[in-house]
C-alpha positions in Angstrom: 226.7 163.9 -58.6 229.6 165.7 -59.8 229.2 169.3 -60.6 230.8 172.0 -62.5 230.8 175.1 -63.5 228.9 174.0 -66.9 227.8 170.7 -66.9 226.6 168.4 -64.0 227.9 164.8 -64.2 225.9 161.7 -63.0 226.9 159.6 -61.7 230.6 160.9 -61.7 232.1 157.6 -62.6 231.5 154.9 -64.9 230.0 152.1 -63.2 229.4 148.5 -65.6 228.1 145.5 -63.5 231.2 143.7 -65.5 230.2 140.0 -67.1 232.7 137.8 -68.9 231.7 137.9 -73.0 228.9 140.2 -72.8 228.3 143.8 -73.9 227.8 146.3 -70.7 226.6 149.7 -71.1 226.4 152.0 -68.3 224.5 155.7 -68.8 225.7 159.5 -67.9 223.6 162.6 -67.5 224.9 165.6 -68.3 223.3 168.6 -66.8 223.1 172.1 -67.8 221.9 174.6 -65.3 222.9 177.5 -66.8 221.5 179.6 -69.4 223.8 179.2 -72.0 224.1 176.4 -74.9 227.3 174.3 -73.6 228.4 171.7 -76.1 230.8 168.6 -75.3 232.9 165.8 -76.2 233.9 162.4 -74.8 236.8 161.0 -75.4 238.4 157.8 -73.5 242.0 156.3 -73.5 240.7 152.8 -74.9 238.3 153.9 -78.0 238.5 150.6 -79.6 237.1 148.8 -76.3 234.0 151.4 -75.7 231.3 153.0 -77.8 230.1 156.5 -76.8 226.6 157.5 -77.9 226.7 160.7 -78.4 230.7 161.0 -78.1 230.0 165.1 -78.5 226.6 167.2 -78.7 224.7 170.5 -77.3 222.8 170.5 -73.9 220.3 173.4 -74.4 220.2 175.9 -71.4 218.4 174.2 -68.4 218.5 171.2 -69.9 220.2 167.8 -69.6 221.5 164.8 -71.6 222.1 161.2 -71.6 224.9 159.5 -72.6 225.4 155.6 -73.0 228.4 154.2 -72.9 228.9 150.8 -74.3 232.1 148.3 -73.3 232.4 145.4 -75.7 232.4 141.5 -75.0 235.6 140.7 -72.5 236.8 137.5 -73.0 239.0 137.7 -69.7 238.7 139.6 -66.4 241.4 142.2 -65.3 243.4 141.7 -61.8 241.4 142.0 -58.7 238.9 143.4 -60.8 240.7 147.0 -61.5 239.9 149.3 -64.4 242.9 151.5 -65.5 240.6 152.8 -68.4 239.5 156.6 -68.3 237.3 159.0 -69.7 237.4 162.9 -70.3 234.3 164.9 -70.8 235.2 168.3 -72.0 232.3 171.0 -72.3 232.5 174.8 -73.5 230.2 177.4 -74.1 228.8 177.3 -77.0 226.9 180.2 -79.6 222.6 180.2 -79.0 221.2 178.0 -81.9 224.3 175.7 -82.2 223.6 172.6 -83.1 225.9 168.6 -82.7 227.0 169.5 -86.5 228.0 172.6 -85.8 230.8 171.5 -83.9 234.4 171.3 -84.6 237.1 169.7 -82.6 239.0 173.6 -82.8 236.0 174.6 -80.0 237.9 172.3 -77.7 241.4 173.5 -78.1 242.8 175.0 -75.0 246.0 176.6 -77.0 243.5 178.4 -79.5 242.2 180.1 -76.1 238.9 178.5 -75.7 237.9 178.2 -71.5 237.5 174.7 -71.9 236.1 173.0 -68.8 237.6 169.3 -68.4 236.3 166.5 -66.5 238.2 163.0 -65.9 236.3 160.0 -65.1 237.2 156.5 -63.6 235.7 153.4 -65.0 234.5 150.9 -62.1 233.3 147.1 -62.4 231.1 146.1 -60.0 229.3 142.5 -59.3 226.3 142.0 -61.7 222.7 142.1 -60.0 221.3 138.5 -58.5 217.9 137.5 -59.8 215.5 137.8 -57.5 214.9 134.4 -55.4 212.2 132.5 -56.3 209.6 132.7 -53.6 206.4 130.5 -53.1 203.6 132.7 -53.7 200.4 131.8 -51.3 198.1 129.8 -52.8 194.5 128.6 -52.0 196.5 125.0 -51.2 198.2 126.6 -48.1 194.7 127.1 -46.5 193.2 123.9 -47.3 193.0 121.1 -44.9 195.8 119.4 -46.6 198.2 122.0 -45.7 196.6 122.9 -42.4 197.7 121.6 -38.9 195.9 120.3 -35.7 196.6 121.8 -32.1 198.5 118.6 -31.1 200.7 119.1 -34.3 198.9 116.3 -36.4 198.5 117.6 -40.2 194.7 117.0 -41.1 195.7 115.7 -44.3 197.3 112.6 -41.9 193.7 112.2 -40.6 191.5 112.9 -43.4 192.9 110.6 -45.9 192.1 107.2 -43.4 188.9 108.6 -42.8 188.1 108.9 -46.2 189.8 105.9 -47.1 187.1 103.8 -45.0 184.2 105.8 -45.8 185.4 105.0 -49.7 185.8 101.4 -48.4 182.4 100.9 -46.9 180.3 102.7 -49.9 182.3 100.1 -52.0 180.8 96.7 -49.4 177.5 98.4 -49.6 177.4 98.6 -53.5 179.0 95.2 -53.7 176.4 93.7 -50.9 173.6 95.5 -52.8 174.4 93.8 -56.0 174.6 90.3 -54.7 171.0 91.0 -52.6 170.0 91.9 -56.3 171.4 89.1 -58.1 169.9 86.5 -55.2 166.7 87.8 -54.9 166.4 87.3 -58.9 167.9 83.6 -58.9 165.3 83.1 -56.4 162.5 84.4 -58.4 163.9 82.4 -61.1 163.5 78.9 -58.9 160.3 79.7 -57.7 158.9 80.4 -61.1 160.6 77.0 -62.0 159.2 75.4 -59.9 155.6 76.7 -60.1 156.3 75.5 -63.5 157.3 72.1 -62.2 154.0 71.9 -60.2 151.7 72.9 -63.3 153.1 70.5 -65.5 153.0 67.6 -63.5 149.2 68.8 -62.3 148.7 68.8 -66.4 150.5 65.3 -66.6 148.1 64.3 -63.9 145.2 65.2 -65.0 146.0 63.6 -69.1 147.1 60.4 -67.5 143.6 60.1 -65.7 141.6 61.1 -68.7 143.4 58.8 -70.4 143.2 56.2 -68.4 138.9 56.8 -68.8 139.2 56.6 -72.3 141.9 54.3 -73.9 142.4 52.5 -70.3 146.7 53.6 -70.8 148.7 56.7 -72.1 150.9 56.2 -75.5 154.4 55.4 -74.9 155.5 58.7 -77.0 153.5 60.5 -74.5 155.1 59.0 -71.4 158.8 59.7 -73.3 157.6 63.4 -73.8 156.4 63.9 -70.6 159.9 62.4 -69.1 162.3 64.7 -71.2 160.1 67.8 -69.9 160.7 66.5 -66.5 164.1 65.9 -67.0 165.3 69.3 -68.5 162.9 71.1 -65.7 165.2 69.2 -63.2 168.1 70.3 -64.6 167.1 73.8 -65.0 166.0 73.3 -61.4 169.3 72.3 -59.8 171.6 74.6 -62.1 169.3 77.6 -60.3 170.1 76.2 -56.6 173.5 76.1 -57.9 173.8 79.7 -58.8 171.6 81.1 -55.4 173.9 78.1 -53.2 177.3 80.7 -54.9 175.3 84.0 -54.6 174.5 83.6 -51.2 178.0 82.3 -50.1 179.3 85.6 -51.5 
């Protein structure tokens, strides 16, 4: 902090973290720790590359100000990185109740015997801040058994995933095994119901052919051919069953 017999200046230079074509604007307080009303004015030796806001105001008597200082866009950077700019902060005391329109550049005039109190002040560029590094935060993942680590330096994860693997494997042959026991058992019911069908009809065919054979002394021809196409199509259905359960149980 520079100090004087007025105003106190922070910081007591101008610092702007300098940036190729991008507005930088760096911030003075002015201080007043006296008990009079001190007014002041900026001025700089480049006015058309900064922008002083306020360039000239009142600090009220234990009191301070801030000042922002604004350097336009730079389309180049200067050698080694040197500022020759400057600024000069000039403070006076000033009547009680005086206000920033109240003041005239004649208050600031050392010939017209004002005690004007001067201050000069360097402009510095200094290397923009780095964003802050990204950084993993700790998640719920790092504690799980994926992320985890076994005492001989195995990860879990490594040993889980077979594991779970063949468990997911063998629930899999167990569902597969119970839906070909399924499909077996009903092919079988299927072949024994054909066949019990099979045994019935003949037992029928049996039993007509004798009671024919009391009455007529034969059975009808269209009764034989009848009976023959049953037997015929209950065959068939018969072997196309042993067919399915002879696949089933192969699988």
């Amino acid at each position: 902090m520079s100090s004087g017999d007025l105003l106190h200046i922070n910081p007591p230079e101008l610092q702007f973290p300098f940036e190729l074509r991008k507005q930088i604007s760096c911030s003075l307080q002015l201080s007043n720790q006296t008990d009079n009303y001190v007014a002041f004015k900026v001025k700089t030796t480049n006015p058309k590359k900064y922008c002083v806001r306020p360039n000239s105001g009142v600090v009220l008597p234990r009191s301070s100000c801030d000042v922002i200082v604004t350097m336009q866009a730079q389309k180049e950077a200067p050698p080694d990185m040197q500022c020759k700019d400057k600024f000069l902060l000039q403070s006076v005391v000033a009547s009680p109740g005086l206000t920033t329109k109240d003041i005239t550049p004649e208050m600031f005039n050392k010939e017209s015997g004002h005690d004007v109190e001067e201050r000069k002040l360097g402009v510095v560029y200094v290397a923009p801040p780095r964003p802050p590094s990204p950084v993993q935060e700790e998640s719920d993942e790092d504690s799980s058994p994926r992320a985890s680590v076994s005492e001989n330096g195995h990860s879990i994860a490594s040993e889980f995933t077979p594991a779970s693997k063949a468990f997911n494997e063998q629930v899999g042959h167990q569902d597969t095994s119970f839906e070909a026991r399924s499909l077996i058992s009903k092919v079988t019911e299927e072949r024994n119901s054909v066949i019990d069908q099979n045994k019935r009809l003949r037992q029928e065919v049996e039993l007509l052919r004798r009671e024919a054979n009391r009455s007529s002394g034969g059975i009808p021809f269209m009764y034989v051919v009848l009976v023959g196409l049953v037997g015929i199509i209950l065959g068939f259905l018969l072997k196309r069953t042993n067919h399915q359960l002879l696949q089933n149980e192969q699988l």
